[in-house]
VEXPA-572892 format. One record per residue: residue number from 1; residue in three letters; x, y, z of N, C-alpha, C in turn. Coordinates in Angstrom, 3 decimals, always signed. Layout:
// VEXPA-572892
@roro NUM; tornu ala; n_px X; n_py Y; n_pz Z; ca_px X; ca_py Y; ca_pz Z; c_px X; c_py Y; c_pz Z
...
// end
This chain:
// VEXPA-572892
@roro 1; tornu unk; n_px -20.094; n_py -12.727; n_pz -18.941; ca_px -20.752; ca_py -12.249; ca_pz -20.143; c_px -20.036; c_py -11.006; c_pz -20.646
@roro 2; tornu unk; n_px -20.024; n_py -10.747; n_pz -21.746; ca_px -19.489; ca_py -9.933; ca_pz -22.592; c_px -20.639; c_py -8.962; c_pz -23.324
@roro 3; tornu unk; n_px -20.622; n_py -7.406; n_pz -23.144; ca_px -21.404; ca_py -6.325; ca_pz -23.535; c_px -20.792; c_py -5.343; c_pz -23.484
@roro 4; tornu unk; n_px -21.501; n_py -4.560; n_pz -24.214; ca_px -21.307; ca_py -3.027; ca_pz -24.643; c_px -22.238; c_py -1.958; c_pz -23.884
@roro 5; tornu unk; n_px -21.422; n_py -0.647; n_pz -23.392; ca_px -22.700; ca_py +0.159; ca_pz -22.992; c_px -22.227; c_py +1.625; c_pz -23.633
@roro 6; tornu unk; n_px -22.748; n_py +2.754; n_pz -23.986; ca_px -22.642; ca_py +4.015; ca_pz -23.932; c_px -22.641; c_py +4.562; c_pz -23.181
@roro 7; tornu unk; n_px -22.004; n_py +5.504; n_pz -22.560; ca_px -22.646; ca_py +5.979; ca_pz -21.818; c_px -22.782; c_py +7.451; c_pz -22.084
@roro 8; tornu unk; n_px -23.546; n_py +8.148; n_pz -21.949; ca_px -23.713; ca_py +9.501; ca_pz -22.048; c_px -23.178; c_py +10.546; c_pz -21.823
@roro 9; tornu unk; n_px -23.000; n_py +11.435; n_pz -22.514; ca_px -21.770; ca_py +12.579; ca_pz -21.606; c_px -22.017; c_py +13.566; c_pz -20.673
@roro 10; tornu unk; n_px -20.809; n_py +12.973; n_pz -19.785; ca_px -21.192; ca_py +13.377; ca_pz -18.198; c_px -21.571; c_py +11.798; c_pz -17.313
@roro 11; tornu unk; n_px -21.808; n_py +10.773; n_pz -18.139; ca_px -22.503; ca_py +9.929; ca_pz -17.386; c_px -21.192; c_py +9.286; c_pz -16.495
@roro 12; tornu unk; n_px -21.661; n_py +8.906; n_pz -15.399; ca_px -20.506; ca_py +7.951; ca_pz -14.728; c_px -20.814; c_py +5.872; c_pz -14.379
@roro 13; tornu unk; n_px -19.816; n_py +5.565; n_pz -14.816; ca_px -19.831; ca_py +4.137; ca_pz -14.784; c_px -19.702; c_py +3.987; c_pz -13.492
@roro 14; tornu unk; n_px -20.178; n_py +2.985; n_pz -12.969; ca_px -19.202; ca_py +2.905; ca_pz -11.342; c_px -19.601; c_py +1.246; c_pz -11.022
@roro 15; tornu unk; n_px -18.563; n_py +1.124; n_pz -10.879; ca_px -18.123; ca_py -0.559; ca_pz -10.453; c_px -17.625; c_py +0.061; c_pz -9.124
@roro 16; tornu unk; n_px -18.676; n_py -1.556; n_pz -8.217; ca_px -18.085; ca_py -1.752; ca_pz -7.120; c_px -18.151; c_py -3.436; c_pz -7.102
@roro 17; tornu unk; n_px -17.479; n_py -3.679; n_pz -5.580; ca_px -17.475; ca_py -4.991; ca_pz -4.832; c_px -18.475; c_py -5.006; c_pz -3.837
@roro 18; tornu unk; n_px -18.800; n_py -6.058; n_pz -3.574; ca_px -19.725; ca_py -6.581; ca_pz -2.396; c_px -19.396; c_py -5.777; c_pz -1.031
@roro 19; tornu unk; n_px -18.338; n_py -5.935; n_pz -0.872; ca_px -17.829; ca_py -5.119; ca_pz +0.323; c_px -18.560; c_py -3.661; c_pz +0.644
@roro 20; tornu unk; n_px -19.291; n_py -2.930; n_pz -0.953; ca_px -20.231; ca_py -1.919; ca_pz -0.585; c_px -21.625; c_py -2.101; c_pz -0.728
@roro 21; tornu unk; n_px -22.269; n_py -3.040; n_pz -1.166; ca_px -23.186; ca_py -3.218; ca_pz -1.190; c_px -23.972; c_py -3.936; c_pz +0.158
@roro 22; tornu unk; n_px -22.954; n_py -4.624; n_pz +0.997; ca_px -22.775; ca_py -5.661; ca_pz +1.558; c_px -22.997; c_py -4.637; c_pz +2.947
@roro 23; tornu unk; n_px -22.508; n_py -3.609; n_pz +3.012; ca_px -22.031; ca_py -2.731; ca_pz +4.356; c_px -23.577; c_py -2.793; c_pz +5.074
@roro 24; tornu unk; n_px -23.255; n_py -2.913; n_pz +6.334; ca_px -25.171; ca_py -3.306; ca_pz +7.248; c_px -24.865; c_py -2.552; c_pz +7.914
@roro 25; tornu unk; n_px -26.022; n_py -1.929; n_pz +8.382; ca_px -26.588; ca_py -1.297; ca_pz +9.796; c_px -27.675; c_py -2.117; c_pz +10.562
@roro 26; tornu unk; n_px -26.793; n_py -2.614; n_pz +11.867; ca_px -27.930; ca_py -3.616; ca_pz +11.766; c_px -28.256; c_py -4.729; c_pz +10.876
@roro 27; tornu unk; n_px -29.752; n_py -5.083; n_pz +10.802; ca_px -29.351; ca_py -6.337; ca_pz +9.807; c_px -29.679; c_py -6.147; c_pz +8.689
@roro 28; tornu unk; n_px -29.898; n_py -4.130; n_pz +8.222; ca_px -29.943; ca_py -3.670; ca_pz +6.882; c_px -28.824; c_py -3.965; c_pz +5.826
@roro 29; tornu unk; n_px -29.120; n_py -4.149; n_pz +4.946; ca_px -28.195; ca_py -3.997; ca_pz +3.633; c_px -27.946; c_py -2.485; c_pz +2.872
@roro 30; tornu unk; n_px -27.038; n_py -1.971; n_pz +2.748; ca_px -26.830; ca_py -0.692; ca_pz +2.011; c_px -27.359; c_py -1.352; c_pz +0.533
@roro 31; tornu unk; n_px -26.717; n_py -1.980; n_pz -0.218; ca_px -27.836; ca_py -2.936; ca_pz -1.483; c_px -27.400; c_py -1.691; c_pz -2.215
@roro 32; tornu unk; n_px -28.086; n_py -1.608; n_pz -3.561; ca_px -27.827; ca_py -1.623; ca_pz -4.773; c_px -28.519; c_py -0.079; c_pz -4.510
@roro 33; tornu unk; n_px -29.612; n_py -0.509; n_pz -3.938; ca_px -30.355; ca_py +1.325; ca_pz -3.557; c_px -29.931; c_py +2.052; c_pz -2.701
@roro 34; tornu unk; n_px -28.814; n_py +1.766; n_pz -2.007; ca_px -28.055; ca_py +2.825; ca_pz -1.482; c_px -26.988; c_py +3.174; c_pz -2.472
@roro 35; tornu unk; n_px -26.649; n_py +2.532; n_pz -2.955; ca_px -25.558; ca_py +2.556; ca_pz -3.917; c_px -26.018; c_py +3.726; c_pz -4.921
@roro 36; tornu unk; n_px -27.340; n_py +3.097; n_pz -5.072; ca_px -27.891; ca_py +4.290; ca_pz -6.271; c_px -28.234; c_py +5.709; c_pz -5.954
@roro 37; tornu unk; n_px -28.473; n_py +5.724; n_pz -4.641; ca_px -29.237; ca_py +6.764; ca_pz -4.056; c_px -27.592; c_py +7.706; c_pz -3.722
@roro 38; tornu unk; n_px -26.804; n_py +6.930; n_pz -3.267; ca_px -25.044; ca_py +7.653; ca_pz -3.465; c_px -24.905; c_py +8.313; c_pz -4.498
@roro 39; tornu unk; n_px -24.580; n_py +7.312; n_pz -5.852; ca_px -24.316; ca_py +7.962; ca_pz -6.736; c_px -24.812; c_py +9.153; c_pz -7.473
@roro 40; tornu unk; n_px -26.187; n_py +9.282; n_pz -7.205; ca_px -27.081; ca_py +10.445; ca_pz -7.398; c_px -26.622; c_py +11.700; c_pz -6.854
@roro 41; tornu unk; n_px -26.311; n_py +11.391; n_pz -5.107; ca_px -26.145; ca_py +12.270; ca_pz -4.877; c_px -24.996; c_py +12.835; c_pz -5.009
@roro 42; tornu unk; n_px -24.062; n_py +12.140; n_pz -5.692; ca_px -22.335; ca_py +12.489; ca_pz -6.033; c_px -22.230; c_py +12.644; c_pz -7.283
@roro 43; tornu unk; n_px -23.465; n_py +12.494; n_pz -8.096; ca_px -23.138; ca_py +12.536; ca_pz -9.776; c_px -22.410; c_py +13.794; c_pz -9.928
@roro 44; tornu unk; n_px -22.747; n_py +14.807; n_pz -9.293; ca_px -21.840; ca_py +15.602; ca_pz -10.328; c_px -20.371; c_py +16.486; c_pz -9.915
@roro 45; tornu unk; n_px -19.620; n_py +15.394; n_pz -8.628; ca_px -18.472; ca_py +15.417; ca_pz -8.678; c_px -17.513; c_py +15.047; c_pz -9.561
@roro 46; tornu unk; n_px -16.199; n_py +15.096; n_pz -9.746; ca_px -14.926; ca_py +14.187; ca_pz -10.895; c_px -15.099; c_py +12.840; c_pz -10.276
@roro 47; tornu unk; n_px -14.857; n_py +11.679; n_pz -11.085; ca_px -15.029; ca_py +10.311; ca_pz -10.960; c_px -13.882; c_py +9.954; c_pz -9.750
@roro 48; tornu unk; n_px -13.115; n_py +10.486; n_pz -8.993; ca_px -12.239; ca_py +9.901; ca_pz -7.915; c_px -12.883; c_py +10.525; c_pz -7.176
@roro 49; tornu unk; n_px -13.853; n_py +11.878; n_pz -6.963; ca_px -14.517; ca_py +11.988; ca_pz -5.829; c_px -15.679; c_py +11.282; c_pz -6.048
@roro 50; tornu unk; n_px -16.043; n_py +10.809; n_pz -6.953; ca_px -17.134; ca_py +10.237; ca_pz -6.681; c_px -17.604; c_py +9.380; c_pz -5.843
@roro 51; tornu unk; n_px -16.155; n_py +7.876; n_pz -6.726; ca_px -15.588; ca_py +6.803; ca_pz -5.570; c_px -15.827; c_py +7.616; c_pz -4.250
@roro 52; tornu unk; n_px -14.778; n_py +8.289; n_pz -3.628; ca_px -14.446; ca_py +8.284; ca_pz -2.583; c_px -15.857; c_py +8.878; c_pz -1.894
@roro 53; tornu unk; n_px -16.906; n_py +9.140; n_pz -2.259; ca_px -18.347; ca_py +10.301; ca_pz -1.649; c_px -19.149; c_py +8.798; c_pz -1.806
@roro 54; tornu unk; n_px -19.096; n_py +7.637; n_pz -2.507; ca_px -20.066; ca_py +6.673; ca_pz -2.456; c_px -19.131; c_py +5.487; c_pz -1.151
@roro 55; tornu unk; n_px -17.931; n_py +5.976; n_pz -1.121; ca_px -17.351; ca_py +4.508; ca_pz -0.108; c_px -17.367; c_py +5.105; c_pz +1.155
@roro 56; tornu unk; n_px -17.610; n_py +6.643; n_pz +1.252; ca_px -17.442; ca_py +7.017; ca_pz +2.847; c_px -19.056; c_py +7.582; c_pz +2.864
@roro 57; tornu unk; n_px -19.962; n_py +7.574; n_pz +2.221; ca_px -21.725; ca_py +7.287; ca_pz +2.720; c_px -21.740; c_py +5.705; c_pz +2.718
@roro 58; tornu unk; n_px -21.060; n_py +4.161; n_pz +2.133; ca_px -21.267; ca_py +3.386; ca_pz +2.793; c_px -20.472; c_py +3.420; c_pz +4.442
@roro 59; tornu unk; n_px -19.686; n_py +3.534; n_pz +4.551; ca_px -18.617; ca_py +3.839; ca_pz +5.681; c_px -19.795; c_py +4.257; c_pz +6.350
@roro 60; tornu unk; n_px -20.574; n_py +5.260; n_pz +6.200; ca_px -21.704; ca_py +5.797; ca_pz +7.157; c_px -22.502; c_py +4.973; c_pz +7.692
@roro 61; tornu unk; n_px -23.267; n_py +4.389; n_pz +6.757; ca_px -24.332; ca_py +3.606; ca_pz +7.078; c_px -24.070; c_py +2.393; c_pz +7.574
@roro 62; tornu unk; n_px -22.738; n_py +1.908; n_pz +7.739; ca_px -21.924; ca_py +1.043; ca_pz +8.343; c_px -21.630; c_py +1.180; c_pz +9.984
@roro 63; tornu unk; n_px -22.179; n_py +2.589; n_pz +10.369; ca_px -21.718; ca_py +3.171; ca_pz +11.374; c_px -20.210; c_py +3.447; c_pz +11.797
@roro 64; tornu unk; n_px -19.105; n_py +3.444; n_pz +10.732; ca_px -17.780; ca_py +3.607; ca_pz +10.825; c_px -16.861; c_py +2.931; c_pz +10.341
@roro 65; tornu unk; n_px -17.208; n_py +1.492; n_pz +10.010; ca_px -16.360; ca_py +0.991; ca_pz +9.626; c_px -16.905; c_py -0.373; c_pz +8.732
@roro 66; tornu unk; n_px -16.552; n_py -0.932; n_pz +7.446; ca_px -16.909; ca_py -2.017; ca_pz +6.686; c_px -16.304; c_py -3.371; c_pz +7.084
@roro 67; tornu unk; n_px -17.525; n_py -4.225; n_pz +7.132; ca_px -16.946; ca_py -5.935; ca_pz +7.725; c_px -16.368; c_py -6.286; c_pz +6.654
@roro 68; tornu unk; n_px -16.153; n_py -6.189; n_pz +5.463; ca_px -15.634; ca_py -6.526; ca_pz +4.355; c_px -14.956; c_py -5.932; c_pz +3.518
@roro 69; tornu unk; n_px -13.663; n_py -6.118; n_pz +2.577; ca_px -13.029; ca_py -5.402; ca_pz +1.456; c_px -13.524; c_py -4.816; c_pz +0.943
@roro 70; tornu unk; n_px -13.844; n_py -3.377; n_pz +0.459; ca_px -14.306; ca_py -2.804; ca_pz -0.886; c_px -13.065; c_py -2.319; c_pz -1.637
@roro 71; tornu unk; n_px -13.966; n_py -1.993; n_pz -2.784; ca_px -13.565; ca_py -1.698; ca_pz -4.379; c_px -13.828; c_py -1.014; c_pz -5.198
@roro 72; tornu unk; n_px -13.566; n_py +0.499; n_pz -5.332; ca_px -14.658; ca_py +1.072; ca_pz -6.052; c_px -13.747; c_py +1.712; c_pz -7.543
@roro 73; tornu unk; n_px -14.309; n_py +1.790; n_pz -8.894; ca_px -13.958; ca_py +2.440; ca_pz -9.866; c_px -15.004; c_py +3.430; c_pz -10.100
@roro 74; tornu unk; n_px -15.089; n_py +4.515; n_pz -10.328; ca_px -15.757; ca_py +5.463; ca_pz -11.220; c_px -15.019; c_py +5.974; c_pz -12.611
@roro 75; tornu unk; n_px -16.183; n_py +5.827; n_pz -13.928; ca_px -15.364; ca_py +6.072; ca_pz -14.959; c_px -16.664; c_py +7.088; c_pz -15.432
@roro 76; tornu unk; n_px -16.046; n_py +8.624; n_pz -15.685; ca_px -16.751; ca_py +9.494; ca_pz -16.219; c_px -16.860; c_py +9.777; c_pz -17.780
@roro 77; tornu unk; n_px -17.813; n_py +9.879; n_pz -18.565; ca_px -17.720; ca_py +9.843; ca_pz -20.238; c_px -17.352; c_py +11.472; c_pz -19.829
@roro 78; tornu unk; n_px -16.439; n_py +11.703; n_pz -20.854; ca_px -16.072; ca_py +13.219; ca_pz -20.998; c_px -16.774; c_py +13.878; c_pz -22.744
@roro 79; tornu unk; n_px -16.838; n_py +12.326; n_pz -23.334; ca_px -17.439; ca_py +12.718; ca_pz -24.672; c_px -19.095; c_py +12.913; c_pz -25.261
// end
């Protein structure tokens, strides 16, 4: 599908892969609400620390290491 978003200034986009959503503790899922609960707490780093503060709190909750590839972009509106 094909869409448009704004995003707000200051706001950050962030695309990931399964590989972070996917990361378990146990037979938890890190899921979309860890993801969110990351980015919150990294919003107001630059968009390459961001990535890197949301793939090493999954790395955490993974207990060290991810069963799967990740992928992460952060894109910050500056306007």
């Amino acid at each position: 599908a094909e869409g448009r978003l704004r995003l707000e200034r200051n706001g950050v986009l962030l695309l990931y892969t399964d590989g972070i959503s996917e990361a378990r503790s146990g037979g938890d899922l890190f899921g979309t609400e860890g993801v969110k609960a990351s980015l919150q707490a990294c919003a107001e780093l630059s968009s390459e620390e961001v990535a890197a503060c949301v793939h090493r709190q999954a790395i955490e909750y993974a207990g060290g290491e991810l069963k799967d590839d990740a992928a992460i972009l952060a894109i910050r509106a500056l306007r």
